[in-house]
N, CA, C and O atoms as a GROMACS GRO file, in nm:
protein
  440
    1UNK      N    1   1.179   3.607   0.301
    1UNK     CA    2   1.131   3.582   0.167
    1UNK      C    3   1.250   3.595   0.070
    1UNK      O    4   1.318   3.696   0.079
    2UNK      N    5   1.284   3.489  -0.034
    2UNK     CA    6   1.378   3.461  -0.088
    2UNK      C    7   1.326   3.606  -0.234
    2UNK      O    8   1.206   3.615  -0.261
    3UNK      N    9   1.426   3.697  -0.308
    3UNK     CA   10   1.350   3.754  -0.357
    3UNK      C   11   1.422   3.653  -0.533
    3UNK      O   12   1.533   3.600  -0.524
    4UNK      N   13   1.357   3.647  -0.644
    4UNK     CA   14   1.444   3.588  -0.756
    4UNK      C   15   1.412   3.698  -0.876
    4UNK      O   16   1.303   3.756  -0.890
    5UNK      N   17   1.497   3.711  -0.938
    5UNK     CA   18   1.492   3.798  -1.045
    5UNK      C   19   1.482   3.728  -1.196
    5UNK      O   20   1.546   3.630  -1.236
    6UNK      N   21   1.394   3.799  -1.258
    6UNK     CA   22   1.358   3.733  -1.388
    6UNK      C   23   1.417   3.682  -1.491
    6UNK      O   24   1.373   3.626  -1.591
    7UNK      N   25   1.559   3.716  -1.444
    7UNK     CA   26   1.663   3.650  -1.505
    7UNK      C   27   1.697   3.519  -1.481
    7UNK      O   28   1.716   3.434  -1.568
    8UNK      N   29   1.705   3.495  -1.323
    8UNK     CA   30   1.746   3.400  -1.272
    8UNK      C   31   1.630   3.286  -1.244
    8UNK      O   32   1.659   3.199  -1.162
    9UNK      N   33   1.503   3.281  -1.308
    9UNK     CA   34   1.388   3.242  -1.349
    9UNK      C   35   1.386   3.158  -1.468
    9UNK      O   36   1.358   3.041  -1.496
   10UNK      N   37   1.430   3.271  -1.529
   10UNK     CA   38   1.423   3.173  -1.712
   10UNK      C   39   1.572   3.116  -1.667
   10UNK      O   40   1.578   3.047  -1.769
   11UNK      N   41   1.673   3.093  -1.613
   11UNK     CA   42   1.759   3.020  -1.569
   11UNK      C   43   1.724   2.867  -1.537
   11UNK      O   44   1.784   2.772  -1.587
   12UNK      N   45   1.626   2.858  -1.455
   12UNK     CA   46   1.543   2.777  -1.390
   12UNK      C   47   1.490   2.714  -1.454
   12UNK      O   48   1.488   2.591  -1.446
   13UNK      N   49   1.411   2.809  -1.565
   13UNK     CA   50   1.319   2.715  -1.672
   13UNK      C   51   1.414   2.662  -1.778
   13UNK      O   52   1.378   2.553  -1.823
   14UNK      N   53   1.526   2.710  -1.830
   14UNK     CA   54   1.612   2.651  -1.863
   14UNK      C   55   1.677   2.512  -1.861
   14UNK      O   56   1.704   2.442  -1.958
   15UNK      N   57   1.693   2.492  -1.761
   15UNK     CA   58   1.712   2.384  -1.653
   15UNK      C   59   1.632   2.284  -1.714
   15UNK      O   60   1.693   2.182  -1.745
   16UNK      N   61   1.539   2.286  -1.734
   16UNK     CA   62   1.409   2.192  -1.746
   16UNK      C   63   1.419   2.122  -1.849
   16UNK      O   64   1.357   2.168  -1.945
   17UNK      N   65   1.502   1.981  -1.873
   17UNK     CA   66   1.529   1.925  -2.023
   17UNK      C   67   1.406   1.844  -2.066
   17UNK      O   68   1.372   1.831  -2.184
   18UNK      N   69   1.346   1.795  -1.969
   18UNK     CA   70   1.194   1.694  -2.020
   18UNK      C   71   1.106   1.715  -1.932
   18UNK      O   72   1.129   1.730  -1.812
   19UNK      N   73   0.924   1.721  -2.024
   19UNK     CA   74   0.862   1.741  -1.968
   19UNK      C   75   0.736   1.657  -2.028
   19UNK      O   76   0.734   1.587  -2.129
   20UNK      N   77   0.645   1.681  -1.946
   20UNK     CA   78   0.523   1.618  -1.993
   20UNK      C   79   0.372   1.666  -1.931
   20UNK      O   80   0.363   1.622  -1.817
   21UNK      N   81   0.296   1.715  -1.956
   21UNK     CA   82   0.192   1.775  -1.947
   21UNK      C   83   0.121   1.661  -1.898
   21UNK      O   84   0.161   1.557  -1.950
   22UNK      N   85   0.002   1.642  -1.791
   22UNK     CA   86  -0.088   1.523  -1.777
   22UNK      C   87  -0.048   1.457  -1.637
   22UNK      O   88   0.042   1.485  -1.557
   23UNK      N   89  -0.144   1.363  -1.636
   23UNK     CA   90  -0.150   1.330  -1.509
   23UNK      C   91  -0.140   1.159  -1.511
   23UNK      O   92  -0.222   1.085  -1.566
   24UNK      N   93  -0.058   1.129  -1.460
   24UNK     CA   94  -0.047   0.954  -1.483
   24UNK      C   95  -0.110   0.909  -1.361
   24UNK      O   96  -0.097   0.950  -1.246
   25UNK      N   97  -0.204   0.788  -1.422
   25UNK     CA   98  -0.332   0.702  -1.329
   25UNK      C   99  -0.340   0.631  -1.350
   25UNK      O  100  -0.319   0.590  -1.464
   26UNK      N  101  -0.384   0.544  -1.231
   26UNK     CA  102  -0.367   0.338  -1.230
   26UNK      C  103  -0.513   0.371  -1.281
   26UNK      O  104  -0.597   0.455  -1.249
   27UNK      N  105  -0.506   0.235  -1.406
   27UNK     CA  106  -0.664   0.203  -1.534
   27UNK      C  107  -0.643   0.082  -1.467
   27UNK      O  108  -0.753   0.034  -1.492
   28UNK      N  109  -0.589   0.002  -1.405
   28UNK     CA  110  -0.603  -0.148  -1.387
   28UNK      C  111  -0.531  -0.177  -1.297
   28UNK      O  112  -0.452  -0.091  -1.259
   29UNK      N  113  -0.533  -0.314  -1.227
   29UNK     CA  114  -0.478  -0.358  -1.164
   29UNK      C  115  -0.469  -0.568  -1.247
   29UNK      O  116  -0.556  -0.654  -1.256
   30UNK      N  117  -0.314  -0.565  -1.288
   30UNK     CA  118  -0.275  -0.703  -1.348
   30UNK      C  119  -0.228  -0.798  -1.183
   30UNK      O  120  -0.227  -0.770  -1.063
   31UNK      N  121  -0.195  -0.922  -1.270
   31UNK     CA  122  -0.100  -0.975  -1.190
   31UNK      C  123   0.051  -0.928  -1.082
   31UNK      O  124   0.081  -0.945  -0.964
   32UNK      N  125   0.104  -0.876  -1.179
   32UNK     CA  126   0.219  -0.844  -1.198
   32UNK      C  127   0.255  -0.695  -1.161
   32UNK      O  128   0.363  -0.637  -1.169
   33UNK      N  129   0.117  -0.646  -1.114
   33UNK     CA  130   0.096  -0.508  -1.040
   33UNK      C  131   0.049  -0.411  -1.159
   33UNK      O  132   0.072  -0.449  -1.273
   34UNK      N  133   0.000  -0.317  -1.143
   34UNK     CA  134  -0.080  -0.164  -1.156
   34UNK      C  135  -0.079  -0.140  -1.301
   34UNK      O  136   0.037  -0.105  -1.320
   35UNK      N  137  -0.142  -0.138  -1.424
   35UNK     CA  138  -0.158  -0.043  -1.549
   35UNK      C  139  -0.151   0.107  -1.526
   35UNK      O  140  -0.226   0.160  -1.444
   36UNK      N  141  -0.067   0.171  -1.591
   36UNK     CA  142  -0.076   0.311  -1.574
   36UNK      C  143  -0.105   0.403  -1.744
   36UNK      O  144  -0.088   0.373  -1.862
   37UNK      N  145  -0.134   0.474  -1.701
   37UNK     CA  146  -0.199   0.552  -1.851
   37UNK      C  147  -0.151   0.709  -1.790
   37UNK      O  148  -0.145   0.737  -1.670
   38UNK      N  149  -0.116   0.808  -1.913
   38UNK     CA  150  -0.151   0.950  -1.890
   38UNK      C  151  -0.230   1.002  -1.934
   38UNK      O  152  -0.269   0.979  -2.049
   39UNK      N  153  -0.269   1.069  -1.874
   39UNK     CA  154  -0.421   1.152  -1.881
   39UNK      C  155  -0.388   1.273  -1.924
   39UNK      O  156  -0.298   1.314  -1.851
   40UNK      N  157  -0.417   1.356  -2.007
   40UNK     CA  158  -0.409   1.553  -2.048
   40UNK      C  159  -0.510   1.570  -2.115
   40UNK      O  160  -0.612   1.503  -2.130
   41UNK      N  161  -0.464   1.702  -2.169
   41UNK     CA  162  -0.598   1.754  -2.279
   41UNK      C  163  -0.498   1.822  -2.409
   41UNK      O  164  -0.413   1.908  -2.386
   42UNK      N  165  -0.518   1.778  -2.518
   42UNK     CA  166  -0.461   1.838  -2.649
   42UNK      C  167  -0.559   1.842  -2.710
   42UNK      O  168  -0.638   1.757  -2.752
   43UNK      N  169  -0.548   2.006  -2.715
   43UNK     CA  170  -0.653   2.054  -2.867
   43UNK      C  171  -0.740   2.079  -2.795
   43UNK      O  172  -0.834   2.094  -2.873
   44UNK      N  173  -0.780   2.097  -2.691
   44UNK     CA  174  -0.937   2.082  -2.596
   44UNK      C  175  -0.961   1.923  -2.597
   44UNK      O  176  -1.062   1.890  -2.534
   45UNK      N  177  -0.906   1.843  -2.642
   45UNK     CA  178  -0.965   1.706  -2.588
   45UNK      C  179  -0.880   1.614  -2.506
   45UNK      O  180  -0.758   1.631  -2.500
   46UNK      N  181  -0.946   1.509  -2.434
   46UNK     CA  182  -0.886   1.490  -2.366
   46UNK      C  183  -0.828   1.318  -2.446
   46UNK      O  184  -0.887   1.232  -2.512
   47UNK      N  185  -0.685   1.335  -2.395
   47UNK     CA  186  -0.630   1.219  -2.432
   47UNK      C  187  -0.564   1.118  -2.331
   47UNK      O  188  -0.535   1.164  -2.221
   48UNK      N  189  -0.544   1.014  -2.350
   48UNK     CA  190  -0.485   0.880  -2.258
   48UNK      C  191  -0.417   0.798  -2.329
   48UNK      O  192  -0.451   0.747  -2.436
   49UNK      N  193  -0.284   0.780  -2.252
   49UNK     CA  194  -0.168   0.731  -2.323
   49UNK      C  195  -0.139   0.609  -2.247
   49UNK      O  196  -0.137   0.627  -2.125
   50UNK      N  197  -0.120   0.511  -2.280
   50UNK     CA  198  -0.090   0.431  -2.179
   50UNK      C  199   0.079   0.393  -2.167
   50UNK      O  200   0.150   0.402  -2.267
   51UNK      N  201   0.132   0.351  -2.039
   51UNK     CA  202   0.273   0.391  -1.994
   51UNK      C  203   0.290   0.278  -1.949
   51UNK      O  204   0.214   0.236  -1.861
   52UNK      N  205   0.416   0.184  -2.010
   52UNK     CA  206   0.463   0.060  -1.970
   52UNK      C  207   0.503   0.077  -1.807
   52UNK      O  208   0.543   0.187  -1.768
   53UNK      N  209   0.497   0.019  -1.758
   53UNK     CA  210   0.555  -0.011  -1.633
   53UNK      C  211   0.719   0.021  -1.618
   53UNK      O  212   0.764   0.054  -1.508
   54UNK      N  213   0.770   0.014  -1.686
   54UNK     CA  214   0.918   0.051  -1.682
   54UNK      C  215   0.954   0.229  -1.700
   54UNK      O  216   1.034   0.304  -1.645
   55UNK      N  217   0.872   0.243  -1.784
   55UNK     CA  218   0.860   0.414  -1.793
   55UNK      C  219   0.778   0.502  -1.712
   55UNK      O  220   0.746   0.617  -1.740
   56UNK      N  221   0.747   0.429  -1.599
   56UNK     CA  222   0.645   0.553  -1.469
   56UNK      C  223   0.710   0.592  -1.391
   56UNK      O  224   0.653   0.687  -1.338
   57UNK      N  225   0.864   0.564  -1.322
   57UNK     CA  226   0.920   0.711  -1.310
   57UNK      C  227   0.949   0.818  -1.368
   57UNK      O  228   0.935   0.933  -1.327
   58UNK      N  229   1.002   0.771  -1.493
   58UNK     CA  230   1.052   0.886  -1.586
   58UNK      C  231   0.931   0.964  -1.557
   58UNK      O  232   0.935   1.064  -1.485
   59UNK      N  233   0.793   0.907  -1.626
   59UNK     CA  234   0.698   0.969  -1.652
   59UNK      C  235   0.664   1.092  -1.528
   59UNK      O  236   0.648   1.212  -1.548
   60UNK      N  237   0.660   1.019  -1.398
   60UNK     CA  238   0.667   1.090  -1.271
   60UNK      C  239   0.719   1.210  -1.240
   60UNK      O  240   0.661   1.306  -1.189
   61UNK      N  241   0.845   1.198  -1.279
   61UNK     CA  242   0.943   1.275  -1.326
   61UNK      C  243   0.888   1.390  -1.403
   61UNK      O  244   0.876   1.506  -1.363
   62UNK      N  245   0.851   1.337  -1.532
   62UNK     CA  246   0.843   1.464  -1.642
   62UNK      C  247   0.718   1.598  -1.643
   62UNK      O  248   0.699   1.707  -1.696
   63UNK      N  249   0.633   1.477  -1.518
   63UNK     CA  250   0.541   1.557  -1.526
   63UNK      C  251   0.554   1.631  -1.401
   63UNK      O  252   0.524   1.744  -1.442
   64UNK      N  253   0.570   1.640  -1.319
   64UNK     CA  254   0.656   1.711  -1.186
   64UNK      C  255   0.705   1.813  -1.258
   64UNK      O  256   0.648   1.922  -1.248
   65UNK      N  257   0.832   1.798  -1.355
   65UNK     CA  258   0.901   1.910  -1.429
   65UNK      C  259   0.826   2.020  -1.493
   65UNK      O  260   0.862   2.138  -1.493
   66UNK      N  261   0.691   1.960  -1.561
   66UNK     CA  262   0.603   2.046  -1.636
   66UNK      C  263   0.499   2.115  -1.538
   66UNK      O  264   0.430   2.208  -1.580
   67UNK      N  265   0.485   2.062  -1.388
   67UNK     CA  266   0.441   2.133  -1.309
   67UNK      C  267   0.559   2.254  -1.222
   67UNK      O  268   0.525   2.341  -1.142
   68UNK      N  269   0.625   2.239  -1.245
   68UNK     CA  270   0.778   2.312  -1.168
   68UNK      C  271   0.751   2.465  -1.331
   68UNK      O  272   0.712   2.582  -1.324
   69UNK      N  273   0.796   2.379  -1.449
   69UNK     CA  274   0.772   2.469  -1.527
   69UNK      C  275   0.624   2.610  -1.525
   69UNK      O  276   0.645   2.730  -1.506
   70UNK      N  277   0.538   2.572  -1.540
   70UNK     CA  278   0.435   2.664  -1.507
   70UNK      C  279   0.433   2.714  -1.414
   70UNK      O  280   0.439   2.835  -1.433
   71UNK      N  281   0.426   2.680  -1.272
   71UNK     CA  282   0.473   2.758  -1.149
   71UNK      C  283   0.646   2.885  -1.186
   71UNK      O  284   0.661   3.003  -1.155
   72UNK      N  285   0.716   2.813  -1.240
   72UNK     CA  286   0.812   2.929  -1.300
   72UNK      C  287   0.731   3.024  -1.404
   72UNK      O  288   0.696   3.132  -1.356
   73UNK      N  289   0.700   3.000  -1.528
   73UNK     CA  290   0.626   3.101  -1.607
   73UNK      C  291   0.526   3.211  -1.503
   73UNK      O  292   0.542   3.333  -1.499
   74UNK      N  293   0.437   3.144  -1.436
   74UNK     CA  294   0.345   3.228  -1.337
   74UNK      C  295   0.443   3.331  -1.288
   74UNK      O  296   0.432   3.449  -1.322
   75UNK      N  297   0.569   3.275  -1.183
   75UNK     CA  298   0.667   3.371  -1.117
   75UNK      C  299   0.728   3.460  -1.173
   75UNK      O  300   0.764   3.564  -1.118
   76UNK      N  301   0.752   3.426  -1.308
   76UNK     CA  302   0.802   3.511  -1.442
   76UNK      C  303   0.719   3.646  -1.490
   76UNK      O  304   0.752   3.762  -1.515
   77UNK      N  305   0.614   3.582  -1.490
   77UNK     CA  306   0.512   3.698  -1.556
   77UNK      C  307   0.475   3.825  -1.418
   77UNK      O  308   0.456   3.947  -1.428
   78UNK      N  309   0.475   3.734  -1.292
   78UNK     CA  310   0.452   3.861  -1.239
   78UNK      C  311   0.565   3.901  -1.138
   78UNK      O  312   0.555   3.981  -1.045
   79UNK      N  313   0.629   3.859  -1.160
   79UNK     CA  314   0.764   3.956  -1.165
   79UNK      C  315   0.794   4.060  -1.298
   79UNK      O  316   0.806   4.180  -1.275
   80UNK      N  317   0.803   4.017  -1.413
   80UNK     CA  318   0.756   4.132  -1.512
   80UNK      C  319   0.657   4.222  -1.501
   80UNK      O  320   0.672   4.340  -1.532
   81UNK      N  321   0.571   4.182  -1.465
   81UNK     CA  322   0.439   4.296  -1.471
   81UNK      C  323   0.471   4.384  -1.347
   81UNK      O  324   0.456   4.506  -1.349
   82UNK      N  325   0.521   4.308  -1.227
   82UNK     CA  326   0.520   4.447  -1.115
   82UNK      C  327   0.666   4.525  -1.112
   82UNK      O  328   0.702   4.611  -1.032
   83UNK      N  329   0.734   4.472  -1.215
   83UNK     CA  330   0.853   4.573  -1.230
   83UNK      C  331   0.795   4.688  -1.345
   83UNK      O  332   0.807   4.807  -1.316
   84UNK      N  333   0.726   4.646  -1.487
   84UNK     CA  334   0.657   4.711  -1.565
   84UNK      C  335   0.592   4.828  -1.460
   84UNK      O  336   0.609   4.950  -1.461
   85UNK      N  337   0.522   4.752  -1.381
   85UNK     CA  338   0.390   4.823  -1.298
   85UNK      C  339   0.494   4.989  -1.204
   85UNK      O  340   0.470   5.110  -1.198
   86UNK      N  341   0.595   4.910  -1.157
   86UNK     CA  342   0.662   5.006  -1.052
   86UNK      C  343   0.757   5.112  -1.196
   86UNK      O  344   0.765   5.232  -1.168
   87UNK      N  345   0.794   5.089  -1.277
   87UNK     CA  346   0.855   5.168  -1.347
   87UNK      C  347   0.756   5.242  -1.417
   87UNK      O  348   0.806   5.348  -1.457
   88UNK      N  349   0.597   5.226  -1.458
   88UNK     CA  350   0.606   5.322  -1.483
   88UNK      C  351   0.473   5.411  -1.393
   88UNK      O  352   0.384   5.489  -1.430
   89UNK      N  353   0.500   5.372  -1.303
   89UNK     CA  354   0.423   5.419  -1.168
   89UNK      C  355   0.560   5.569  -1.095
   89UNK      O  356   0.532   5.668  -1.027
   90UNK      N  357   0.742   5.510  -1.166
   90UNK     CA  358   0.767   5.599  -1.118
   90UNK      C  359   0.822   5.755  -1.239
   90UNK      O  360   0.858   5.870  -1.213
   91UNK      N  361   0.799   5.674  -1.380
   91UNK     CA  362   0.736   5.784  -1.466
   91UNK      C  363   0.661   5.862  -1.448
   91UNK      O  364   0.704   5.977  -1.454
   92UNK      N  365   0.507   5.843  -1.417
   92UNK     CA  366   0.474   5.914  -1.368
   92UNK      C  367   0.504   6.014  -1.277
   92UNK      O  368   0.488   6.122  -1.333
   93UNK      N  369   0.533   6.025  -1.181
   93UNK     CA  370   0.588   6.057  -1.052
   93UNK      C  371   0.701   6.177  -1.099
   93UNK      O  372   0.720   6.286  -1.046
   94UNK      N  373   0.788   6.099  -1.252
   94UNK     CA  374   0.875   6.239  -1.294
   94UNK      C  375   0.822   6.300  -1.390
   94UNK      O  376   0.896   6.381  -1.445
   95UNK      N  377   0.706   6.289  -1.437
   95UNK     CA  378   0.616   6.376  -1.549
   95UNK      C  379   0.535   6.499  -1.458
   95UNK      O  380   0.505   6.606  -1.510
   96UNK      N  381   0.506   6.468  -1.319
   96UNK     CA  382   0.359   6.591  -1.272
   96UNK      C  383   0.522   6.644  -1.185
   96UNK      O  384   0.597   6.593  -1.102
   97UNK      N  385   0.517   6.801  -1.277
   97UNK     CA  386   0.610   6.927  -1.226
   97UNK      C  387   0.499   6.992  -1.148
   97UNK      O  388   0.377   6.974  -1.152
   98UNK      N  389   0.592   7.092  -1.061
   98UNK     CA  390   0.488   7.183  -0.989
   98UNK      C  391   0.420   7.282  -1.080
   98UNK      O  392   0.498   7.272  -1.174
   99UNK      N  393   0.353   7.349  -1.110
   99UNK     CA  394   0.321   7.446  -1.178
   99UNK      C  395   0.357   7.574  -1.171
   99UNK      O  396   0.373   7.638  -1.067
  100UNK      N  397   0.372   7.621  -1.307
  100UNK     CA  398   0.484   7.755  -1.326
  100UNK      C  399   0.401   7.821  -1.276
  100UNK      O  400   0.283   7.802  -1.246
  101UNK      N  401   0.500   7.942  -1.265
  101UNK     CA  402   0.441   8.117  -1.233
  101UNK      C  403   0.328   8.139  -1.362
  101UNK      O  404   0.215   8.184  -1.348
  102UNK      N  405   0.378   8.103  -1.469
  102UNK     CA  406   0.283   8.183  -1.595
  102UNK      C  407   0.177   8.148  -1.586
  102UNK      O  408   0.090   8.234  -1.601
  103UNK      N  409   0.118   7.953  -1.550
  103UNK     CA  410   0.040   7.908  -1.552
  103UNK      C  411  -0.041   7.926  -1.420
  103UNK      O  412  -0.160   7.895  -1.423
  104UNK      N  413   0.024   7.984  -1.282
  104UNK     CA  414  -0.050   8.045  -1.217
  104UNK      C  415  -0.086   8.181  -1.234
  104UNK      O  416  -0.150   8.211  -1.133
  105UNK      N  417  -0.079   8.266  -1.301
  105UNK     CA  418  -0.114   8.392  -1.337
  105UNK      C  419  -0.237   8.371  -1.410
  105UNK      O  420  -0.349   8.417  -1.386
  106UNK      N  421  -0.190   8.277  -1.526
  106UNK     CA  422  -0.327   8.244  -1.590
  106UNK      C  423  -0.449   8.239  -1.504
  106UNK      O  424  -0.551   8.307  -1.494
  107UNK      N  425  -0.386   8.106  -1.432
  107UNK     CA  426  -0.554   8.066  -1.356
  107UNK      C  427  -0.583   8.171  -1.243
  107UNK      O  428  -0.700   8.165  -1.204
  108UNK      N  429  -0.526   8.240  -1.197
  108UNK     CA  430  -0.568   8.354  -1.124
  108UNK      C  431  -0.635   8.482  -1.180
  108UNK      O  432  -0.674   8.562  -1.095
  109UNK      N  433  -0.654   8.511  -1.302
  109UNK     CA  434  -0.719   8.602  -1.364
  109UNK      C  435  -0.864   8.502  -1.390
  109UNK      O  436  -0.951   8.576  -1.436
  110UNK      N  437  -0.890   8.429  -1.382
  110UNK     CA  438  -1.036   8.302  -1.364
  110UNK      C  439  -1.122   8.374  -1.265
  110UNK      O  440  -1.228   8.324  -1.227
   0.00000   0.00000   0.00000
């Protein structure tokens, strides 16, 4: 298991110069081959863009990237949270001392 550190994450997402949210789908079939449109949701609604034929790799492309992107954010966040989680799991661990003599005297007169 490859391990990556949250540094070298937002590195990654860095990386990422274009993107595009949505899902590109054949609406038709022409002469001249396939209509393509993108499909997402902005705002809660859903929208459709339609995509010349010359721009559906890019498009391919961008949206691949914006799926690469979220799969990084996901890896990001919980890599933060279980380093959060283990640091202060080992706070704990240096807060509970054994208990003094005085405070066993106490509870022995109980």
């Amino acid at each position: 298991m490859i391990t990556t550190t949250p540094h070298q994450i937002l590195q990654q997402i860095a990386e990422i110069q274009r993107m595009e949210p949505g899902k590109l789908c054949i609406i038709g079939q022409g002469p001249s081959g396939p209509y393509y449109s993108l499909q997402c949701r902005e705002h809660g609604k859903p929208v459709s863009r339609y995509v010349p034929r010359e721009q559906v790799e890019a498009v391919e492309r961008h949206t691949a990237n914006y799926k690469e992107f979220q799969q990084l954010v996901e890896s990001y966040t919980e890599s933060i949270v279980r380093q959060t989680r283990e640091e202060r799991a080992g706070d704990a661990k240096k807060k509970t001392r054994p208990a003094s003599s005085a405070s066993k005297r106490k509870n022995s007169k109980r």
